[in-house]
Backbone as CSV, one residue per row, in Angstrom:
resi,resn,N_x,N_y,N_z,CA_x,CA_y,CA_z,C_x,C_y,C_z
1,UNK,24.159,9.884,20.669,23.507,8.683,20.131,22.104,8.554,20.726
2,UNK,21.124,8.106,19.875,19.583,8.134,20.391,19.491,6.413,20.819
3,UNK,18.605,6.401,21.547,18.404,5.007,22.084,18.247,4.256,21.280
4,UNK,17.673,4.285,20.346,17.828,3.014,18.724,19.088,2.842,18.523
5,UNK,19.979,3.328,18.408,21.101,2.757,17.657,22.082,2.623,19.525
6,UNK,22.848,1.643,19.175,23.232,1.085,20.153,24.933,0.772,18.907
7,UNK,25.891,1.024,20.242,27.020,1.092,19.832,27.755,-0.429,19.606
8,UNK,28.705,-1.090,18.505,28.881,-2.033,18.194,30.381,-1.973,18.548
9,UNK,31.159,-1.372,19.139,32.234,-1.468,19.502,33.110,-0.239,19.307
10,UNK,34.331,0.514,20.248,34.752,1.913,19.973,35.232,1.739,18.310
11,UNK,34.895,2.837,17.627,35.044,3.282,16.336,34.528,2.940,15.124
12,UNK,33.527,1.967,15.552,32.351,1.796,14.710,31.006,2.203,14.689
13,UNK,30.439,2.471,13.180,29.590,3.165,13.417,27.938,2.625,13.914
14,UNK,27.181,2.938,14.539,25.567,2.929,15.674,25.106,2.270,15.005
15,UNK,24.397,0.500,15.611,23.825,0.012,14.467,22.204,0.198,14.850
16,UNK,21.579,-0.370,14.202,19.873,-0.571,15.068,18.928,-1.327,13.846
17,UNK,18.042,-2.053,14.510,17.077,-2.523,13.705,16.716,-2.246,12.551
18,UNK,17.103,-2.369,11.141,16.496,-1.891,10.077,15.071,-1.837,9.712
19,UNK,14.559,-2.895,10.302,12.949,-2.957,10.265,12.206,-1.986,10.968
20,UNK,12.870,-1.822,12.313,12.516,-1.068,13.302,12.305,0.529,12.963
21,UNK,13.031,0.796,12.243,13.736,2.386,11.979,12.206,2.759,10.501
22,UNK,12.546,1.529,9.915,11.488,1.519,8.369,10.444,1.912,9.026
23,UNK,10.150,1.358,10.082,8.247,0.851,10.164,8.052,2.629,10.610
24,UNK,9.030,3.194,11.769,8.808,4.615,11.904,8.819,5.542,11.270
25,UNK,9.861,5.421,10.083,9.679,6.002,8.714,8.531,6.129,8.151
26,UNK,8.089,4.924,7.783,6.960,4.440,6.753,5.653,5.380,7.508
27,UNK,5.543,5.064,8.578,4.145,5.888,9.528,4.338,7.399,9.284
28,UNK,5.630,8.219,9.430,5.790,9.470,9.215,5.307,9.891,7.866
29,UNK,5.998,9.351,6.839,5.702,9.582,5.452,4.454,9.324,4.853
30,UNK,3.544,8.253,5.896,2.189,8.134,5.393,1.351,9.213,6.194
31,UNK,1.658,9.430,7.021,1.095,10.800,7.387,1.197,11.895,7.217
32,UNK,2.299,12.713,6.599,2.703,13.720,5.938,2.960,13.923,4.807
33,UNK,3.691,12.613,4.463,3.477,12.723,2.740,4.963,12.978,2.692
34,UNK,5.286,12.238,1.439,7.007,12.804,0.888,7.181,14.501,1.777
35,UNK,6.790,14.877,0.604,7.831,16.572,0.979,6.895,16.672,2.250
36,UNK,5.868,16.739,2.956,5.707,17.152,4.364,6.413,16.716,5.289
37,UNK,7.132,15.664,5.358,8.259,14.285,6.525,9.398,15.181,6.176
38,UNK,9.727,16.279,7.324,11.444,16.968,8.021,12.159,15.751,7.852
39,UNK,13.351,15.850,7.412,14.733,15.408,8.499,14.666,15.034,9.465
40,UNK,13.975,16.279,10.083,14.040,16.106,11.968,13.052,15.076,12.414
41,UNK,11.871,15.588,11.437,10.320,14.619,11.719,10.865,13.146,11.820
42,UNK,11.647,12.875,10.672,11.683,11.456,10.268,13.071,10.783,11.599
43,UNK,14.036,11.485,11.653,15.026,10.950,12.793,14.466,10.942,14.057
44,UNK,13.657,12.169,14.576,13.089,11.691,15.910,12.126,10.479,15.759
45,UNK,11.056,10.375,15.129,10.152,9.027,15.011,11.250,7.878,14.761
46,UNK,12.429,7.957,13.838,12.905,6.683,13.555,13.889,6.448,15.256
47,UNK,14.277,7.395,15.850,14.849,7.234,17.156,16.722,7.452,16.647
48,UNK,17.355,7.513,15.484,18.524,8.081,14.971,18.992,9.432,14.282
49,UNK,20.177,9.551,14.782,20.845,10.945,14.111,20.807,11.032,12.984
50,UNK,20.434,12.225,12.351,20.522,12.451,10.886,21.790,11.838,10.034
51,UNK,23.207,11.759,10.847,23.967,11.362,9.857,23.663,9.490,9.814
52,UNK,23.309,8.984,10.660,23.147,7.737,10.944,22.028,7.206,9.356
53,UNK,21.131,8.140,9.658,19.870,8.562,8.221,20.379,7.979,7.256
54,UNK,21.617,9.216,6.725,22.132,9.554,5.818,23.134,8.364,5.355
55,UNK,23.681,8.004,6.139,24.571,6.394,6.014,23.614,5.501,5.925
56,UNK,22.880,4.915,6.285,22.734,4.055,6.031,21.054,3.636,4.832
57,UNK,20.590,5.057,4.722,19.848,5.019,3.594,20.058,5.752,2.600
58,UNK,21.468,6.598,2.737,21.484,7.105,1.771,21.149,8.959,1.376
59,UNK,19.434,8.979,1.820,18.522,10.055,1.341,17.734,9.976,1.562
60,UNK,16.902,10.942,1.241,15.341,11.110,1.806,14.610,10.608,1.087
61,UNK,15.219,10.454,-0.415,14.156,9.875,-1.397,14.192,8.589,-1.137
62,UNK,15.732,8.047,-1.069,15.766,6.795,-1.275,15.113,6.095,0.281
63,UNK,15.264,6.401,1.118,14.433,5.889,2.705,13.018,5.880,2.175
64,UNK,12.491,6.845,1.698,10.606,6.992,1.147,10.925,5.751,0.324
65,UNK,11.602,5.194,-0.687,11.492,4.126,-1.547,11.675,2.787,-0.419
66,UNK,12.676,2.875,0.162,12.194,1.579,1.012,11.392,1.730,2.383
67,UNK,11.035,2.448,2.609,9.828,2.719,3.456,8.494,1.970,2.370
68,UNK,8.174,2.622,1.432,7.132,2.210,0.815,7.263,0.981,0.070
69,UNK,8.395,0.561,-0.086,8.663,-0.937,0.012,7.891,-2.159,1.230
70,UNK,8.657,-1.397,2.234,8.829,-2.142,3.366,6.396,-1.994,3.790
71,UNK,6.252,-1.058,3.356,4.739,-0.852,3.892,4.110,-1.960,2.749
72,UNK,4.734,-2.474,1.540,3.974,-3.175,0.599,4.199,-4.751,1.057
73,UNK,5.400,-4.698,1.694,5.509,-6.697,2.461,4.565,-6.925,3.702
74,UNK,3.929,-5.868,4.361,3.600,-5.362,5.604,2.159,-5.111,5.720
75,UNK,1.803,-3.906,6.010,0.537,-3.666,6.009,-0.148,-3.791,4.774
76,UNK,0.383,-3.165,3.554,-0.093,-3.300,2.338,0.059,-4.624,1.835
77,UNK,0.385,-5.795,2.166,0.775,-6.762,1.579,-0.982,-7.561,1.758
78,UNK,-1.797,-7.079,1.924,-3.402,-7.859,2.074,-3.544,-8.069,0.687
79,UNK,-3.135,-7.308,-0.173,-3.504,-7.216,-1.564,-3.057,-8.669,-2.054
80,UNK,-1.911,-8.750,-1.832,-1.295,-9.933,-2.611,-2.058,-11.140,-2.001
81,UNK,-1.734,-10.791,-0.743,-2.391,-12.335,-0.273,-4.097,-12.488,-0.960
82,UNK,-5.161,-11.543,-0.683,-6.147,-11.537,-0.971,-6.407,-12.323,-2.339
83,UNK,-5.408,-11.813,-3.763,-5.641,-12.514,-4.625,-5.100,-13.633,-4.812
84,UNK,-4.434,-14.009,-3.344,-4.006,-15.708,-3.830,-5.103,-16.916,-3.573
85,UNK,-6.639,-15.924,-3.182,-7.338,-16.977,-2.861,-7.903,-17.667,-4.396
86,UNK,-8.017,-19.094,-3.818,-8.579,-19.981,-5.137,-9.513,-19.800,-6.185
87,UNK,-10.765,-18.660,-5.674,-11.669,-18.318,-6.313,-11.560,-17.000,-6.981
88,UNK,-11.241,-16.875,-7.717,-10.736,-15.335,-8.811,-12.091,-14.351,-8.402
89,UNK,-13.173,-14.917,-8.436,-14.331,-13.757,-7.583,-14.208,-13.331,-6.401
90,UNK,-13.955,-14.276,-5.437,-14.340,-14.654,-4.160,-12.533,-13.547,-3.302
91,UNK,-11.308,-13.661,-4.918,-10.316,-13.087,-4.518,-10.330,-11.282,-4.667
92,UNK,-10.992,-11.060,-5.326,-11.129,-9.649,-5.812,-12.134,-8.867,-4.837
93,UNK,-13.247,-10.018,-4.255,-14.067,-9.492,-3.310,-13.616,-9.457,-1.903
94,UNK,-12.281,-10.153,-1.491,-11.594,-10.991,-0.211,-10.722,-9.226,-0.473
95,UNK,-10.009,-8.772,-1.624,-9.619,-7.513,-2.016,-10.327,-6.497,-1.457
96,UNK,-11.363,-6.016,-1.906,-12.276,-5.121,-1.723,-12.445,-5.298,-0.154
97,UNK,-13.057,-6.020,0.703,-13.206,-5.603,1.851,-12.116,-5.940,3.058
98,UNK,-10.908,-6.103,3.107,-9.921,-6.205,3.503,-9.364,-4.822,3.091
99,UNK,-9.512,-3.679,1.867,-9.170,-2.302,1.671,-9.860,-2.057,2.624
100,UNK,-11.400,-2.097,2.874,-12.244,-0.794,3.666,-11.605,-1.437,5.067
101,UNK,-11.388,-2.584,5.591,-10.968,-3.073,7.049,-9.732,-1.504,7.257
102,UNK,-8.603,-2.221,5.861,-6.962,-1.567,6.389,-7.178,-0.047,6.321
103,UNK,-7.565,0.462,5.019,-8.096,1.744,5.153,-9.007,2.680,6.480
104,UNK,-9.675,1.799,6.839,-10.538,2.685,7.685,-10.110,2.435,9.283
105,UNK,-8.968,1.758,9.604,-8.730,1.411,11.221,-8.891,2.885,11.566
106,UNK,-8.905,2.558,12.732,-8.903,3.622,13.749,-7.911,3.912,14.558
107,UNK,-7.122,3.120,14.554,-5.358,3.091,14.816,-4.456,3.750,14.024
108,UNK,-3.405,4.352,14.135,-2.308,4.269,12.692,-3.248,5.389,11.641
109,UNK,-2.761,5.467,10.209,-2.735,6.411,9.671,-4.140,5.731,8.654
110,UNK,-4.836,6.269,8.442,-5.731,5.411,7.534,-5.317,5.961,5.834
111,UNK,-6.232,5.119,5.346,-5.833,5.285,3.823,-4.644,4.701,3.367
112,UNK,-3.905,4.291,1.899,-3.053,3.630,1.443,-1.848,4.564,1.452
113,UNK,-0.442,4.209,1.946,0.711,4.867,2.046,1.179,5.027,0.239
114,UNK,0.517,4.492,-0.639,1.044,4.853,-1.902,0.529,6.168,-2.469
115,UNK,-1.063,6.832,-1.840,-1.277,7.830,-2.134,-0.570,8.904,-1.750
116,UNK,0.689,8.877,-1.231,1.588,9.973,-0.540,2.609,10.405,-1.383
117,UNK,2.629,9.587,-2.585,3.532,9.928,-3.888,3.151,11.621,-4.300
118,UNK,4.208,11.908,-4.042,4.277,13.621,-4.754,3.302,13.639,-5.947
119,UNK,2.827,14.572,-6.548,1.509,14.944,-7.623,2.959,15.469,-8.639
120,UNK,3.681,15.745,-8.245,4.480,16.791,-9.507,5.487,16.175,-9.835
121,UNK,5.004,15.905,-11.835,5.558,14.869,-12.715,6.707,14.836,-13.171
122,UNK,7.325,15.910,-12.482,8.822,16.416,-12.728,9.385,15.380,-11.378
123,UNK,8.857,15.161,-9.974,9.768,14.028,-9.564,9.779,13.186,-9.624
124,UNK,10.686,12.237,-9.184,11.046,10.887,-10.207,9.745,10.033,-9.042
125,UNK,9.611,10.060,-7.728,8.489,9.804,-6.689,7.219,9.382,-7.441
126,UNK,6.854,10.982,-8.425,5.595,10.442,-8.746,5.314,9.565,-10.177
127,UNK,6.380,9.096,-10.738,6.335,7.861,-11.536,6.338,6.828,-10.866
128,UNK,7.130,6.955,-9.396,6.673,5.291,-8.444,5.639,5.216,-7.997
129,UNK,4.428,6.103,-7.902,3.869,6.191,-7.458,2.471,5.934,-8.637
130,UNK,2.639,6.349,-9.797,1.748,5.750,-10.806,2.076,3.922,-11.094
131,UNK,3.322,4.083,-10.992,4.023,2.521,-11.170,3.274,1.370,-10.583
132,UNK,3.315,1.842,-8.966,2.726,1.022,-8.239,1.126,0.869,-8.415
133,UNK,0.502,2.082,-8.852,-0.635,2.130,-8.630,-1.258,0.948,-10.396
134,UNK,-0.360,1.151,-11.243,-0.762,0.437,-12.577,-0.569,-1.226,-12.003
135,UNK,0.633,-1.258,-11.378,1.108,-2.717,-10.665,-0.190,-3.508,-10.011
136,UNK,-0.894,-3.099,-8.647,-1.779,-3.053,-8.673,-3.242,-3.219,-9.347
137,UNK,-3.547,-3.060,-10.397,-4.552,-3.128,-11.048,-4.121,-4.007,-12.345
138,UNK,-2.784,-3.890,-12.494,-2.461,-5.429,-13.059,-2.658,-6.688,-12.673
139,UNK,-2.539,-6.817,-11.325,-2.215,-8.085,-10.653,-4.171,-8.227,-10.406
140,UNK,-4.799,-7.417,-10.306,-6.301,-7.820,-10.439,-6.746,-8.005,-11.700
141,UNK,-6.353,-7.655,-12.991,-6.827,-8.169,-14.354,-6.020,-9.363,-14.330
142,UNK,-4.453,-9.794,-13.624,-4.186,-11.129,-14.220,-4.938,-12.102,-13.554
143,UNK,-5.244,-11.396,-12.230,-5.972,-13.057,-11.270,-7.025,-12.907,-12.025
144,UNK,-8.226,-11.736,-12.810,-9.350,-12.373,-13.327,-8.890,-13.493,-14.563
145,UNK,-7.812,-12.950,-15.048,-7.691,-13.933,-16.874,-7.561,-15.541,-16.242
146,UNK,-7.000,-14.763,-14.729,-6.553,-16.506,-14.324,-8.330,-17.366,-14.199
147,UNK,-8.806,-16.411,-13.788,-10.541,-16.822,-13.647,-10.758,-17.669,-14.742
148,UNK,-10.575,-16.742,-15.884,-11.367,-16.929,-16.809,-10.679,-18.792,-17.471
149,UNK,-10.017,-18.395,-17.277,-8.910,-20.129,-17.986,-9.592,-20.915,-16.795
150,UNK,-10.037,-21.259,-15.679,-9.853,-21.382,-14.376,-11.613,-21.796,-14.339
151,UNK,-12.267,-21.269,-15.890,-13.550,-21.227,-15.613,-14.501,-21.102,-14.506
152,UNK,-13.767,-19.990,-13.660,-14.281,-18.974,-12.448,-15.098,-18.106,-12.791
153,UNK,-14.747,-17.102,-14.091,-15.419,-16.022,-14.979,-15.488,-15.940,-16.019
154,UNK,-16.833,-15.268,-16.449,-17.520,-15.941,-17.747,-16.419,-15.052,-18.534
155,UNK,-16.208,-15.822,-19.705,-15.487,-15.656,-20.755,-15.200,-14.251,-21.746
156,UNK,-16.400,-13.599,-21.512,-16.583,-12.496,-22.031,-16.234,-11.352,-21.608
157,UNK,-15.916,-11.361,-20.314,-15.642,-10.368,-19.377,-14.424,-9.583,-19.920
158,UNK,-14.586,-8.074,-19.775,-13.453,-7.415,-20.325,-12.452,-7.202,-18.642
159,UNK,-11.482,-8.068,-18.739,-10.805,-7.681,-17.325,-10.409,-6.201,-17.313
160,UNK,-9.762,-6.201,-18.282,-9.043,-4.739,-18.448,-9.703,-3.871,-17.421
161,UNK,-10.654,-3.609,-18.499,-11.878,-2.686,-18.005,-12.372,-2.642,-16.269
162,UNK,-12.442,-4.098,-15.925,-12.998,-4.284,-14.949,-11.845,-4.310,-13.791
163,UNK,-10.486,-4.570,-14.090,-9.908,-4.582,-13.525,-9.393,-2.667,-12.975
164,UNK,-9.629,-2.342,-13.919,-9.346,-0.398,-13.620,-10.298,-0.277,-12.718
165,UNK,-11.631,-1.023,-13.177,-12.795,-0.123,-11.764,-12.422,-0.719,-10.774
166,UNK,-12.089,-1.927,-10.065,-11.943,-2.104,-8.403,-10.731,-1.171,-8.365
167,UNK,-9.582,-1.141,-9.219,-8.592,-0.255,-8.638,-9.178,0.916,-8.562
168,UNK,-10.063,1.480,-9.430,-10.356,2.701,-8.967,-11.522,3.172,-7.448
169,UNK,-12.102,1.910,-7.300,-12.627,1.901,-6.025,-11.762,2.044,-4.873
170,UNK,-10.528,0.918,-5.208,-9.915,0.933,-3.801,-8.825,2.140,-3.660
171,UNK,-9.249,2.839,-4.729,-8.139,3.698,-4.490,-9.283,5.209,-4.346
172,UNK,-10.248,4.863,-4.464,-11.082,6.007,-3.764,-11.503,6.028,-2.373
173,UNK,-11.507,4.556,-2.150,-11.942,3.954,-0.551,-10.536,4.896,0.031
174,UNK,-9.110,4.105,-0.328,-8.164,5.079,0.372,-8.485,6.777,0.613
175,UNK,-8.618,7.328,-0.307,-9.301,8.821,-0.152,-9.835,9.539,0.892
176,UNK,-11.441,8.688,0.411,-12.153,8.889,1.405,-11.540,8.740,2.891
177,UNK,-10.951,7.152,3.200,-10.143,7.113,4.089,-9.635,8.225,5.145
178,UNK,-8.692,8.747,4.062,-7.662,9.729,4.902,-8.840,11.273,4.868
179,UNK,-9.956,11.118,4.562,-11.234,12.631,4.863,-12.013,12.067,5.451
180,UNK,-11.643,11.195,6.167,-12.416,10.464,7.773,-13.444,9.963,7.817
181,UNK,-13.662,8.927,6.102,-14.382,7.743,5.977,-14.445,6.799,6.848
182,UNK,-15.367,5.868,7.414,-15.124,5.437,8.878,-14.916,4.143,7.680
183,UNK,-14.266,2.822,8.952,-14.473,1.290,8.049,-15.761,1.210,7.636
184,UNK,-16.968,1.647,8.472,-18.031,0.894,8.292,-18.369,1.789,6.781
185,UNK,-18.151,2.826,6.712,-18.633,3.958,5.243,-18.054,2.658,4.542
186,UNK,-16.478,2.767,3.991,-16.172,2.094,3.241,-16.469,0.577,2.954
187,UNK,-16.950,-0.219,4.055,-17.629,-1.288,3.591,-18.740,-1.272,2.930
188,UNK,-19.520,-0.360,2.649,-20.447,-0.201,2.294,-20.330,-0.489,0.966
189,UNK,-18.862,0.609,0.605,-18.343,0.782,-1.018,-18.076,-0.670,-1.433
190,UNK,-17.309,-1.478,-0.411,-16.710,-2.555,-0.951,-18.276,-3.578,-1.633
191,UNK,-19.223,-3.746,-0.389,-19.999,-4.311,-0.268,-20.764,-4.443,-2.051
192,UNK,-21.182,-2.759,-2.665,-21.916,-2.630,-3.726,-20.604,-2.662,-4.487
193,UNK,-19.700,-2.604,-4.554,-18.306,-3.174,-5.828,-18.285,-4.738,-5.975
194,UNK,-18.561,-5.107,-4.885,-18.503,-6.752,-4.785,-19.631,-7.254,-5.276
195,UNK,-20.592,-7.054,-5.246,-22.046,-7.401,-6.097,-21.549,-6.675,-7.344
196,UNK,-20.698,-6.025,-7.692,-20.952,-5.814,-8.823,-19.829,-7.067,-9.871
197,UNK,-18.715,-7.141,-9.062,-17.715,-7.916,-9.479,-18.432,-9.516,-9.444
198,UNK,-19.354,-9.870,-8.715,-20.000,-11.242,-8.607,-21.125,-11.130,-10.086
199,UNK,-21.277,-10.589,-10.801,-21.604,-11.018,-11.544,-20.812,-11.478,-12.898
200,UNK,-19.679,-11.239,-12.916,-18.963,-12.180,-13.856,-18.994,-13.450,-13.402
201,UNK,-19.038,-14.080,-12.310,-18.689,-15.285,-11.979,-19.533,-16.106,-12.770
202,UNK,-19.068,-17.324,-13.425,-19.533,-18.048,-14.759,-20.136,-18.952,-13.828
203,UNK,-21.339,-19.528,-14.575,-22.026,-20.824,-14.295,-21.902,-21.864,-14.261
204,UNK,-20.437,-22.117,-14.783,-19.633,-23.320,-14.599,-18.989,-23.307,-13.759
205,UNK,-18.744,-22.717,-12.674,-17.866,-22.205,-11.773,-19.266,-22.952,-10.172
């Protein structure tokens, strides 16, 4: 038995922190990526025996699914909060440089743990991994429509459209990120995306 799991009485099986075990998961897999994260990689960082793994998540796929769960309530969760601010501009721009902050630490793994989704469309991984990434750039075209009702942003504005380019910024900021974009590079990006996103903001606003 590894020091994480701690015994609950003779003939039952090792319990341990579920959060605890995720968060070591989640760091492995954002640094190696699905298929690069061993067995071994992932039980020594999580501090449990492979069968312990295997009980209580199941699999390797299914641990990567709540690992990258558990990284979206967590570190990744800036997103959500960011667009709950009141100002539909002021939320998309609160977006943008809160990516180059989380992306570029100097701690921990930089770049977004969703870019670690397998590339090959044959596994079922890299449909969660487009999933999330469309999810995402949804939830920034609905907070603009919310703008626009909200008379935050001028009326004309194609969110759609506009909503694909910050996702496609912040998902290049991640990139760069992990090819040793510093925070300060990526603020830069956020900085000229955000002047660009401030000009929808309506005059009634």
């Amino acid at each position: 038995m590894t020091s994480v799991e701690k015994r609950r009485g003779r003939g039952r099986p090792p319990a341990f922190d579920r959060d605890t075990v995720l968060e070591h998961a989640m760091q492995v897999f954002w640094t190696a990526g699905y298929d690069g994260a061993s067995i071994p990689m992932l039980t020594d960082a999580m501090g449990i025996s492979a069968q312990s793994l295997y009980a209580a998540f199941g699999s390797k796929e299914a641990l990567y699914r709540e690992a990258i769960s558990f990284y979206g309530t967590t570190i990744g969760g800036y997103a959500v909060r960011a667009l709950q601010n009141a100002d539909a501009i002021d939320a998309v721009v609160q977006l943008l440089c809160e990516s180059a902050q989380v992306f570029g630490r100097t701690t921990g793994t930089p770049g977004c743990m969703i870019t670690t989704t397998p590339d090959d469309a044959t596994n079922p991984l890299a449909l969660l991994g487009r999933e999330l990434r469309a999810a995402s750039v949804m939830m920034v075209e609905d907070r603009l429509r919310r703008g626009i009702a909200d008379g935050q942003v001028t009326e004309a504005s194609d969110v759609q459209d506009w909503a694909r380019y910050i996702g496609s910024v912040v998902q290049g900021m991640s990139i760069q990120a992990r090819d040793g974009a510093s925070s300060a590079d990526l603020m830069s990006v956020a900085r000229i995306a955000s002047e660009a996103i401030k000009t929808l903001r309506s005059p009634k606003s």
